[in-house]
N, C-alpha and C positions, 0 to 999 in steps of 0.2 A: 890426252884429255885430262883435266882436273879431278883431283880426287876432292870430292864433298863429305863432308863430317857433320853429324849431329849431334848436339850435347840434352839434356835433361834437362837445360835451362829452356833453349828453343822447345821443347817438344811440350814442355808444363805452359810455358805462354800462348803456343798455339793452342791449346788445349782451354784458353781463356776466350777466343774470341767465339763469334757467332759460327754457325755451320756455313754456311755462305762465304764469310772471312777464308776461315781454314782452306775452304776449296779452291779460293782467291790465293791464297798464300802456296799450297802446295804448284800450282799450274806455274806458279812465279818461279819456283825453285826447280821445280824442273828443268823450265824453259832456261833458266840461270844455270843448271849445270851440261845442258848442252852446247848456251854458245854465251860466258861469262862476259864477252866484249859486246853483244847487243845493246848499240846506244838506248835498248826501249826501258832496258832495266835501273839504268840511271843508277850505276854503282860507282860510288867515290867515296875519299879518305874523309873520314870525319873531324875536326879540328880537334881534336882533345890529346890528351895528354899519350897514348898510346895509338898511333898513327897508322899499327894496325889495322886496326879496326874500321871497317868499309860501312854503307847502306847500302841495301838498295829497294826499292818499291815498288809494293805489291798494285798501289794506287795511290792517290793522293794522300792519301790520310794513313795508310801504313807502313810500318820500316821495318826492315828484318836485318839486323846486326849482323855481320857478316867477319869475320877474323879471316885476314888474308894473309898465309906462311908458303909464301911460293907459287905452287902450283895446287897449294890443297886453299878450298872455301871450306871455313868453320863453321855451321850458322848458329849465334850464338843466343839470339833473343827475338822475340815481333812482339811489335806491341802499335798502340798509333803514335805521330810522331815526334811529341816532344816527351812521354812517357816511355819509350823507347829512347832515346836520346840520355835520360836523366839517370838510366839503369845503363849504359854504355859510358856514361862517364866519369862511372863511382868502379871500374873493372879493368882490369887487364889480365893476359893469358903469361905466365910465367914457366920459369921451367925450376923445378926444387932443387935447391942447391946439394942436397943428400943423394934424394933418389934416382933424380933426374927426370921425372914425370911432369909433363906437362899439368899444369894447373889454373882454372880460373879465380882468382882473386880479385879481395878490394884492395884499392888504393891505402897505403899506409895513414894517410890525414883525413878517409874517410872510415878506417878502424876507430882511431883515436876519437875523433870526434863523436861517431854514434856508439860508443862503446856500451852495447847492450847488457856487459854484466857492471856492477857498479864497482868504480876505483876506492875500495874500502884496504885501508890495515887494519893487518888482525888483531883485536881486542884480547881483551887478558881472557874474558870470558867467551872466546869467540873460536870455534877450532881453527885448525891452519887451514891452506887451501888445499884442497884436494889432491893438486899436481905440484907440493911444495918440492918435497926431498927429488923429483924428478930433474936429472940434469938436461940445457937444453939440448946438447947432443944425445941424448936420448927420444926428447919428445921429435926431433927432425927427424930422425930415424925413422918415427912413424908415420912420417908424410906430414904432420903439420908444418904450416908454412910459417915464415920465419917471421912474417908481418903481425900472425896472429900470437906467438909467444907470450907478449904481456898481457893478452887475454885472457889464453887458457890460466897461465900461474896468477891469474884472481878470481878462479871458481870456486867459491866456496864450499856451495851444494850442489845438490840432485837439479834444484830447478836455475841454478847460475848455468850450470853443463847443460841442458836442453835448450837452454838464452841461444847459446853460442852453437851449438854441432849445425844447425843449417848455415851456419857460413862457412864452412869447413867444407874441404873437398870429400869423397866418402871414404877414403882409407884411414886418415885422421880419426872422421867422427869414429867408426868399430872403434879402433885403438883407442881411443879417449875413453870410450864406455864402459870398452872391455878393462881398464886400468882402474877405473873408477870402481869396478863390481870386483876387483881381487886379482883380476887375471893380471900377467906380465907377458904382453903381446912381444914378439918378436919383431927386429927391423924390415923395413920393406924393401923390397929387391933394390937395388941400385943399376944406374943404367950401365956402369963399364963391366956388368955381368952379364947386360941384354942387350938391348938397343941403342943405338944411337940417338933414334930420332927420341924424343920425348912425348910426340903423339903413339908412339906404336909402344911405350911402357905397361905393360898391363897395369899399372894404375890406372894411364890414363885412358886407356882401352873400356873402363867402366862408365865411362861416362861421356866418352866420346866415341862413336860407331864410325870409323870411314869406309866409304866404298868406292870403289872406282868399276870405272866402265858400266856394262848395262848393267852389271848389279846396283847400281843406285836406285836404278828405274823399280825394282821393285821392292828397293829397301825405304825410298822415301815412301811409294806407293801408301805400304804397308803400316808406316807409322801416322800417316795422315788418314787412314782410314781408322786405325786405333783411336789416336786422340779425338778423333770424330764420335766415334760409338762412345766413349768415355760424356765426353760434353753433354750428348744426349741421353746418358743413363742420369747423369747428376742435373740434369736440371740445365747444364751451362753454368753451374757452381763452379768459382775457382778453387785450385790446390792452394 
């Protein structure tokens, strides 16, 4: 049987739709990790640039992004369907060339283009950037990913670095903050010291939960009940 993963990206988007959705969505995933080849789920590759990446449907109008590595399902987003679609085609699932953890990422040409801190040199009257003297074998070390490099080295402040740590995996963001606030964080495990696989990294262990067997059943259970009680405390406010 397939081993099912969940990441923090799926679990904040479930946590966007209506109560009703959610209930819709968990019953799909279920059903999806019992029998993955059920024609009812309508899961296929999606055209984009990372061929990974599956759909499949909760109903007409919702998609839940699926990363297929084998025998393990990712689920990586839900959303409805061509807003769902538009956040799967700005991503792919990489493996860090340092630490060897698995990571989700954007696309190198959709860094560049929304590049949310601004591409400034520094002025005479302008301090350096924060992560100047840093070499880039240093900053890899800490799990930043190599796409995001000429981002971080153009943070200038406090509020450039906050622009940027939500797009960063969460071992980066600590180490970017901690480095920023005086500390000198140390490198992060490397995988020919641990695992092989890049999902079983503990990096990637943070942000991606797998289970197999009937522990799925009450590990999905569990978090669709969370994100449920979450919905209805806030209102159905998003994160």
């Amino acid at each position: 049987m397939a081993d099912l993963a969940l990441t923090p990206s799926f679990q904040k988007s479930l946590a966007r739709l209506t109560r009703q959705e959610q209930n819709l969505v968990h019953q799909t995933v279920m059903q999806f990790w019992m029998n993955p080849d059920a024609p009812g789920h309508r899961l296929h590759p999606l055209e984009m640039r990372d061929c990974r990446l599956h759909s499949i449907s909760p109903n007409m109008d919702l998609r839940v992004i699926v990363f297929c590595d084998g025998d393990r399902h990712v689920l990586m987003y839900v959303d409805y369907h061509d807003a769902a679609y538009r956040w799967a085609e700005r991503r792919t699932v990489t493996t860090h060339p340092v630490t060897g953890s698995a990571q989700i990422v954007e696309f190198e040409e959709v860094v560049r283009a929304e590049e949310q801190v601004p591409l400034r040199a520094p002025q005479p009257d302008t301090a350096a950037p924060l992560f100047a003297v840093e070499s880039d074998d240093y900053l890899l070390s800490l799990g930043v990913p190599p796409v995001y490099l000429e981002t971080v080295r153009r943070i200038f402040s406090d509020d450039d670095l906050l622009a940027v740590l939500d797009r960063l995996p969460e071992e980066a963001q600590e180490a970017l903050f901690a480095l920023a606030t005086g500390d000198r964080p140390a490198a992060r495990p490397t995988a020919r010291d641990l695992v092989s696989d890049p999902f079983l990294h503990p990096d990637a262990q943070r942000r991606v939960w797998i289970a197999a067997d009937r522990g799925v059943r009450t590990a999905v259970g569990r978090v669709a009940r969370l994100l449920a009680s979450r919905s209805t405390r806030r209102g159905g406010a998003q994160f």
